[in-house]
C-alpha positions as CSV (number, residue, x, y, z in Angstrom):
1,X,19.2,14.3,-0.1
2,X,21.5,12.7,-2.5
3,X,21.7,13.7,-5.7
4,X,21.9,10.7,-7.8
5,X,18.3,9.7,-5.8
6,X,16.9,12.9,-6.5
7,X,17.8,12.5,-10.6
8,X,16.6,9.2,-10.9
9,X,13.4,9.8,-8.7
10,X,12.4,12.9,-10.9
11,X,12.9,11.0,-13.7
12,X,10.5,8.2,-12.7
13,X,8.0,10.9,-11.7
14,X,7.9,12.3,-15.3
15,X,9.9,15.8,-14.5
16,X,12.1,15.9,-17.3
17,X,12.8,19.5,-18.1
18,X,16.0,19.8,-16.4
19,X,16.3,22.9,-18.5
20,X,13.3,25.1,-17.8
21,X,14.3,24.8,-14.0
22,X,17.8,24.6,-13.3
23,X,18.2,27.2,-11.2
24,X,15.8,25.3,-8.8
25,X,17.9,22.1,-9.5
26,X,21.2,23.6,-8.4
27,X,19.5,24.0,-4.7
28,X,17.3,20.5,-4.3
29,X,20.1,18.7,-2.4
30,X,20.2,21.4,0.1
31,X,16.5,22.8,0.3
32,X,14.9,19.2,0.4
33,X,15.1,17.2,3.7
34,X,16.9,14.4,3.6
35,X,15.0,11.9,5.4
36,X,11.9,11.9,3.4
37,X,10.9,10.3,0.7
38,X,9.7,12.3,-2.6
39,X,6.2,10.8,-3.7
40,X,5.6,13.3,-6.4
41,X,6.8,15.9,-8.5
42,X,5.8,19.0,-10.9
43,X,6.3,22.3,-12.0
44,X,4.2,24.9,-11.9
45,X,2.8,28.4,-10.8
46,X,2.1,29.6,-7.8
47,X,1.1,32.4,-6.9
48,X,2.3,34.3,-9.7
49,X,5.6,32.6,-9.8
50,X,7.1,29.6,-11.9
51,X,8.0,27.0,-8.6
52,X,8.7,23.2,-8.6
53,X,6.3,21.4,-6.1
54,X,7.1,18.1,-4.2
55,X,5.0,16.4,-1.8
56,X,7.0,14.2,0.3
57,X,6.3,11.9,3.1
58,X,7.2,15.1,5.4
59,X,4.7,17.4,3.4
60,X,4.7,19.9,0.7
61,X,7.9,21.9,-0.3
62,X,7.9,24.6,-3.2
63,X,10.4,26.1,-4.7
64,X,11.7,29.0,-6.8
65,X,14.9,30.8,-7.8
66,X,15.3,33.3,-9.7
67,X,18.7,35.9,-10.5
68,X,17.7,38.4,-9.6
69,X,15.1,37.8,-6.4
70,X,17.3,34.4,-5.1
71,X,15.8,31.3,-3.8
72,X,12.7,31.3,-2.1
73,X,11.4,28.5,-0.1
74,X,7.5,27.7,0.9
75,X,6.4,24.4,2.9
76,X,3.7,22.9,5.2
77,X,2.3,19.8,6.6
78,X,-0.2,18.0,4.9
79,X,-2.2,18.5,7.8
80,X,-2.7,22.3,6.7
81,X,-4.2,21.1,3.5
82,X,-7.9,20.0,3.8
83,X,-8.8,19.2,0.1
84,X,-7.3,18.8,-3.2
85,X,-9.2,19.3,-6.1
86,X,-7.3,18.3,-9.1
87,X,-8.2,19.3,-12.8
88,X,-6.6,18.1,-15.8
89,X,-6.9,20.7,-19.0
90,X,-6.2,20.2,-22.5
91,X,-2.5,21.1,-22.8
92,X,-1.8,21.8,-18.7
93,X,-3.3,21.2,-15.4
94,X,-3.9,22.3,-12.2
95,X,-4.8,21.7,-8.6
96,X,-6.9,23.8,-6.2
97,X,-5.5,23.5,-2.5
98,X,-8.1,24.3,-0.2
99,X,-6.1,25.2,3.2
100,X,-6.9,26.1,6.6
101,X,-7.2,29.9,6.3
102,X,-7.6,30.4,2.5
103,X,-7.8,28.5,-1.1
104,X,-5.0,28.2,-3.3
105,X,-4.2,27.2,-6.9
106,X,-1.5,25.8,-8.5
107,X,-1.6,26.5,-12.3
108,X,0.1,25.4,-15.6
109,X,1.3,22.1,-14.2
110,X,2.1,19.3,-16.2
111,X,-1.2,17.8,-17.6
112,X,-1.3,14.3,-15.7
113,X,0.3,15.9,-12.7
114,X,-2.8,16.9,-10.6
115,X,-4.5,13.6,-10.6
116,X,-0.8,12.1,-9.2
117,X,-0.7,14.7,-6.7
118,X,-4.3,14.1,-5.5
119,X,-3.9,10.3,-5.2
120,X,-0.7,10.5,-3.3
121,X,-2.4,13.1,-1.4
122,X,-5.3,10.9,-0.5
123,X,-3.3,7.3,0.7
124,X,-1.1,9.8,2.6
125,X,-3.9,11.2,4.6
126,X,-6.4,7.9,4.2
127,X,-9.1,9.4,2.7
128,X,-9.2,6.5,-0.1
């Protein structure tokens, strides 16, 4: 993925702390396959880690880096994901992810970024 698209299309999605997660940025060129399209963007914790989420037209793609453990990679079709339950909090958000085998939450997300994930979500799988 080039990296002039990938500035400019995090931008527009509203992920502007380039600071908080530049280890993460270093990687996004390489981690983040080329021929999809990114339809949104956040950061966030998951499981007990800081990550940056995308959902692109090829599914969801999380990742972390960190000194000391490395870059670590998670993905899966949208298929795997059977509901989205957003919920938008006073300072932060978050989104349930309700998956084949178990539930899962994304926490401390930026405060309009569940409801963005969920609609995308929903014309992606035409449930709206």
């Amino acid at each position: 993925m080039d990296g002039l698209y990938l500035a400019e299309r995090l931008s527009q999605l509203g992920l502007y702390d380039s600071f908080r997660h530049r280890l993460e940025y270093r990687h996004l060129t390489q981690v983040l396959p080329s021929d999809g399209e990114l339809l949104a963007a956040s950061g966030g914790v998951f499981r007990g880690k800081r990550w940056l989420i995308f959902l692109m037209s090829g599914g969801w793609f999380f990742v972390s880096a960190n000194p000391i453990t490395g870059l670590e990679l998670l993905s899966f079709s949208d298929d795997a994901v059977l509901q989205l339950v957003p919920k938008k909090g006073l300072l932060f958000g978050s989104l349930l992810l309700r998956l084949e085998e178990k539930e899962e939450r994304i926490s401390n997300m930026n405060r309009n970024a569940p409801n963005a994930f969920a609609a995308v979500w929903s014309r992606k799988a035409g449930n709206s």
